[in-house]
VEXZALUM-506209 format. One record per atom (N, C-alpha, C): atom name; x, y, z. Coordinates in pm, 1 decimal. Layout:
<pts>
+------+----------+----------+----------+
| name |     east |    north |       up |
+------+----------+----------+----------+
|   CA |        X |        Y |        Z |
...
+------+----------+----------+----------+
</pts>
This chain:
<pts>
+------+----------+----------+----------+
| name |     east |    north |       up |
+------+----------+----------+----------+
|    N |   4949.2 |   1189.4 |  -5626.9 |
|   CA |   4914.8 |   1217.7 |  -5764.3 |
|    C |   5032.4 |   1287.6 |  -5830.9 |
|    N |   5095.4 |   1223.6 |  -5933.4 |
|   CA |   5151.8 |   1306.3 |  -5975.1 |
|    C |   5129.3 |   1338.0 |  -6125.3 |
|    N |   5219.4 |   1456.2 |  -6148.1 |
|   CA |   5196.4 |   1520.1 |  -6289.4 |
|    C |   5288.8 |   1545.6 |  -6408.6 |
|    N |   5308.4 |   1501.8 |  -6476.0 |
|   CA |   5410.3 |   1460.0 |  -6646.1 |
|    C |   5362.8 |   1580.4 |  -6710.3 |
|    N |   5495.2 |   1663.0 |  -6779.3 |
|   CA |   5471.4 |   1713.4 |  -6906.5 |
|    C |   5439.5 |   1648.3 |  -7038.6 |
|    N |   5356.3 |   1717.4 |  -7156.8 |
|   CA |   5383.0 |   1613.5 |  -7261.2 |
|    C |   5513.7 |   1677.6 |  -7331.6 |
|    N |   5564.3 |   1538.2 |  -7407.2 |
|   CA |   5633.1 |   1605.4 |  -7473.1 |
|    C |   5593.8 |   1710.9 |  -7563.3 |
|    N |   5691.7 |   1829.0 |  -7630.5 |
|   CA |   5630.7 |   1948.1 |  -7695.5 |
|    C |   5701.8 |   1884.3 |  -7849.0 |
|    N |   5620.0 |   1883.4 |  -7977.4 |
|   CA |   5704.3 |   1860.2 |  -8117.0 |
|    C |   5635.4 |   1976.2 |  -8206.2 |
|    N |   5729.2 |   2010.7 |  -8277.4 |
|   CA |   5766.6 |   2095.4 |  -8350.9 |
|    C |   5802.2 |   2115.7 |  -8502.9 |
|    N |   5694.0 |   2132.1 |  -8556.2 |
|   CA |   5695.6 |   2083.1 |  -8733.0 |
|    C |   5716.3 |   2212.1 |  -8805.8 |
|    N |   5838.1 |   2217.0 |  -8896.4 |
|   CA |   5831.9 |   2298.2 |  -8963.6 |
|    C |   5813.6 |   2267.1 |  -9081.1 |
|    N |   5768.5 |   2384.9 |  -9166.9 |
|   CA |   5738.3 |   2347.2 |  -9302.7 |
|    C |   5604.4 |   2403.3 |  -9339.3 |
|    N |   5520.7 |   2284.2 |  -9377.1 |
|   CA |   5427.3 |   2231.6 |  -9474.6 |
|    C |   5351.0 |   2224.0 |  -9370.2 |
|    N |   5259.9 |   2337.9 |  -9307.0 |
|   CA |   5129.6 |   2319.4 |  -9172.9 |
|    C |   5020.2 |   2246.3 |  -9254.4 |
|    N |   4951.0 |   2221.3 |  -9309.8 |
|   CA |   4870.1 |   2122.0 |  -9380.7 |
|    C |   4920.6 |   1946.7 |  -9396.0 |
|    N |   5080.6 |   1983.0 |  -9429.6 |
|   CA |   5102.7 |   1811.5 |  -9393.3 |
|    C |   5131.0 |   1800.8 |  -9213.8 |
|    N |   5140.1 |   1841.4 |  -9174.6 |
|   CA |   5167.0 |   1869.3 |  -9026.8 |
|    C |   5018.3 |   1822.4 |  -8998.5 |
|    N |   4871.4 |   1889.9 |  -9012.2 |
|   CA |   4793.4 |   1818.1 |  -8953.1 |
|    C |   4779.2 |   1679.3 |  -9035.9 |
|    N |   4811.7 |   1647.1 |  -9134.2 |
|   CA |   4767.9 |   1526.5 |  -9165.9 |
|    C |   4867.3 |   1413.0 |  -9090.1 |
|    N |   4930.1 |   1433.2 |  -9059.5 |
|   CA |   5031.0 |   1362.3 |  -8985.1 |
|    C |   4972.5 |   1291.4 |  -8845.1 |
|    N |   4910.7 |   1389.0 |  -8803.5 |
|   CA |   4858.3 |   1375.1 |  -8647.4 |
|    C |   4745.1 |   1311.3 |  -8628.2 |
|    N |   4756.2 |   1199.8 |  -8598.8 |
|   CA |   4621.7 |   1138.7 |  -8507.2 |
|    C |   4515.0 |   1143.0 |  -8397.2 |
|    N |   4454.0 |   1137.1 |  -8334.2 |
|   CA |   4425.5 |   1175.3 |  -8217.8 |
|    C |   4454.2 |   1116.0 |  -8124.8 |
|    N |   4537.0 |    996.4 |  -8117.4 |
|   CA |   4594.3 |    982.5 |  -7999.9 |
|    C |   4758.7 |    975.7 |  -7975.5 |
|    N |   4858.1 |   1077.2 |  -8120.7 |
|   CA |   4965.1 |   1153.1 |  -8116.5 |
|    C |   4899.4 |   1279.8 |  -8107.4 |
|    N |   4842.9 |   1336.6 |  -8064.7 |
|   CA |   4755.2 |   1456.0 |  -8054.6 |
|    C |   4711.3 |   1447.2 |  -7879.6 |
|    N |   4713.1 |   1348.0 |  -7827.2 |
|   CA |   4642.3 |   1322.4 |  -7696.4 |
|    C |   4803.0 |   1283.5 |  -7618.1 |
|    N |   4897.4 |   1246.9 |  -7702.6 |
|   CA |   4992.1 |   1210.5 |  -7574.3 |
|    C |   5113.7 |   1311.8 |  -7596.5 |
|    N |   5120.7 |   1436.1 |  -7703.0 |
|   CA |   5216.2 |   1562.9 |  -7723.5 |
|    C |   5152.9 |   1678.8 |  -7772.2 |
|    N |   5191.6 |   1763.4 |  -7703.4 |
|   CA |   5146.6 |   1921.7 |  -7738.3 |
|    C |   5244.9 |   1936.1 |  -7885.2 |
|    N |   5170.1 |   1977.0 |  -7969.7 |
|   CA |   5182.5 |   1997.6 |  -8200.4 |
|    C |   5208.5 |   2140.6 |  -8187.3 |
|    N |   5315.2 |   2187.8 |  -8222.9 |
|   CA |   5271.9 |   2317.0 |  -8292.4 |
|    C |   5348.6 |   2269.2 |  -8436.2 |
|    N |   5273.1 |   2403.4 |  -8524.4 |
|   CA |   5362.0 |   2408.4 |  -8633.0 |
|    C |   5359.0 |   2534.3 |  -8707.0 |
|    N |   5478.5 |   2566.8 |  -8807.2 |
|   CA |   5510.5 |   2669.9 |  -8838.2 |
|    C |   5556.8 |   2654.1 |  -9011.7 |
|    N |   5421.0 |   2753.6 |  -9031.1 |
|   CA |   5410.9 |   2716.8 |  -9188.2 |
|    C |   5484.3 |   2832.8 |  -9297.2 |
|    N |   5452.3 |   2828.3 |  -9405.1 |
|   CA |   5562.4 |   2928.6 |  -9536.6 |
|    C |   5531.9 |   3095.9 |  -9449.0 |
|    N |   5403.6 |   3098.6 |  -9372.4 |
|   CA |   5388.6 |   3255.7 |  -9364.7 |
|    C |   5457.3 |   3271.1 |  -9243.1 |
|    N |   5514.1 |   3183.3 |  -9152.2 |
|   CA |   5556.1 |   3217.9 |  -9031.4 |
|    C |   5475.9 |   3232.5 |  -8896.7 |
|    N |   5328.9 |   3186.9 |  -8946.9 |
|   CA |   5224.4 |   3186.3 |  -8837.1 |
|    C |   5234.9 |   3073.2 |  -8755.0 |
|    N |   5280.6 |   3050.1 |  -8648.9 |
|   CA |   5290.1 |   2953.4 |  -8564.6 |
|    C |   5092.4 |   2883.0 |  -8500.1 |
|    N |   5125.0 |   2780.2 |  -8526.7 |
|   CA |   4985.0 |   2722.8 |  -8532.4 |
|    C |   4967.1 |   2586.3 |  -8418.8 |
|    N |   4888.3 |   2594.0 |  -8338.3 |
|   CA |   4871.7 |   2475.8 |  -8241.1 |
|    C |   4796.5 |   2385.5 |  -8278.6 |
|    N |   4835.9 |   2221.0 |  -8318.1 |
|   CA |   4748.3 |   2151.0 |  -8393.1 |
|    C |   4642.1 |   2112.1 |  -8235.1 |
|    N |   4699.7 |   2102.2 |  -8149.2 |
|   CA |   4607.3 |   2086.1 |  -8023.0 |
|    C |   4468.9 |   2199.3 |  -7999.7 |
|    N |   4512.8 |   2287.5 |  -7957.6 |
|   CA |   4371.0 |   2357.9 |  -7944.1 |
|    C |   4308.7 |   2444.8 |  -8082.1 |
|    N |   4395.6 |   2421.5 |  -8203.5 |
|   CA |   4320.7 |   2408.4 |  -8336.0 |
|    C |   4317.8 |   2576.0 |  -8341.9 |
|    N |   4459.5 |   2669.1 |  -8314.7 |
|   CA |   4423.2 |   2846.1 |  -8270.1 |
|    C |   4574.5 |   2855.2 |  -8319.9 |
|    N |   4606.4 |   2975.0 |  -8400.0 |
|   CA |   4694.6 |   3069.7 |  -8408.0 |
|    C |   4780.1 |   3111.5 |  -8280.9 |
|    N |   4933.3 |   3078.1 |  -8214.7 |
|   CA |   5003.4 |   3107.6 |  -8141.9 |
|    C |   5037.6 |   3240.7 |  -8186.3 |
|    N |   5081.2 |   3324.6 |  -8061.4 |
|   CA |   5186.5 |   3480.7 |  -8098.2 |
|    C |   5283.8 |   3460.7 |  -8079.7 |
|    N |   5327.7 |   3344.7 |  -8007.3 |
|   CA |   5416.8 |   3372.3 |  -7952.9 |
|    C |   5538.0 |   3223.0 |  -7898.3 |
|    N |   5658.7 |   3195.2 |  -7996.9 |
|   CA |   5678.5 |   3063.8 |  -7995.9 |
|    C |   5744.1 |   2977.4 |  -7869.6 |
|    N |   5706.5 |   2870.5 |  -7828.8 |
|   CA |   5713.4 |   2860.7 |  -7693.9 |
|    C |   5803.1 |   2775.5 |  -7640.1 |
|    N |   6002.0 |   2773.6 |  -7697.9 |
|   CA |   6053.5 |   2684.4 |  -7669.3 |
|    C |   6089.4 |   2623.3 |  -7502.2 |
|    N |   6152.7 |   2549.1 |  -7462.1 |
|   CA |   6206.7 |   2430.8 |  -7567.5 |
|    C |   6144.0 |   2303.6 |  -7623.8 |
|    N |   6136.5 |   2238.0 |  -7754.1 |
|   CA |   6081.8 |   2214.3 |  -7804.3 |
|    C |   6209.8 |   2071.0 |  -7761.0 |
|    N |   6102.2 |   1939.3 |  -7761.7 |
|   CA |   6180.0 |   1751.1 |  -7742.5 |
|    C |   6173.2 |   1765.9 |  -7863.9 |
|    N |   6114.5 |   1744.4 |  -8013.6 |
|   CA |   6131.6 |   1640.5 |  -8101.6 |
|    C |   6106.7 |   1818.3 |  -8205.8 |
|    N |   6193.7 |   1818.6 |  -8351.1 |
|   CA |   6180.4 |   1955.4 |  -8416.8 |
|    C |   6195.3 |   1895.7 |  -8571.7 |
|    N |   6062.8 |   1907.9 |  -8618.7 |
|   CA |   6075.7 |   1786.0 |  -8793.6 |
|    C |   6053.6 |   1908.8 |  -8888.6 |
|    N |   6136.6 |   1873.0 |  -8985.9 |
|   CA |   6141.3 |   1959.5 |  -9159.5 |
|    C |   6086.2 |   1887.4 |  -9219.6 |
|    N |   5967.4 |   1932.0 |  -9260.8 |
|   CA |   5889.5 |   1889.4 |  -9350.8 |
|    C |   5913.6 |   1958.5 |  -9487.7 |
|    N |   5993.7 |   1847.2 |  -9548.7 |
|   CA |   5986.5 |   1878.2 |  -9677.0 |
|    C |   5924.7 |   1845.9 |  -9802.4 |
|    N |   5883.1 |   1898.7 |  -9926.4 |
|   CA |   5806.1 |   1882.7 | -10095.0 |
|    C |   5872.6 |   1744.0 | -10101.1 |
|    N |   5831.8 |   1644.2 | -10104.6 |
|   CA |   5883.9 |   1522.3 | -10163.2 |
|    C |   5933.3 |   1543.8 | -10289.6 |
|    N |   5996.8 |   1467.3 | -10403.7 |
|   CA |   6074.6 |   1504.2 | -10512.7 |
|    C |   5979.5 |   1393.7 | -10607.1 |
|    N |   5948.3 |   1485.3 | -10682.7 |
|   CA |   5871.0 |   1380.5 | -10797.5 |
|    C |   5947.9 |   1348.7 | -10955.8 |
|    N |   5940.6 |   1239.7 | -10995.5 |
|   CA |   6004.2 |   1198.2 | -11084.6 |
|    C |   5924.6 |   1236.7 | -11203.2 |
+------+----------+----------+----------+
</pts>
């Protein structure tokens, strides 16, 4: 039997577009955190407030305000 990490990704920005992003089965095959304007690090997986940030992080996205015309 063996045992795989998931990959860990890492959204900064916009924690509200961060969960809309996530599906449940990009949710089922990588551990989500994300880290929003207040600096509260947030686990979209077990859906709880982190203390404490837990690198190293595979994949690290900037979520940025799209630009409206």
């Amino acid at each position: 039997m063996s045992v795989t990490l998931k990959p860990k990704i890492l959204f900064v920005g916009y924690g509200h577009l961060a969960k809309s992003l996530a599906s449940k089965s990009f949710l089922k095959n990588f551990m989500i955190d994300s880290i929003n304007s207040k600096s509260q690090i947030y686990s979209l997986n077990s859906k709880r407030v982190i203390k404490k940030l837990n690198p190293p992080y595979n994949y690290v996205f900037l979520l940025v305000r799209p630009s409206l015309f």
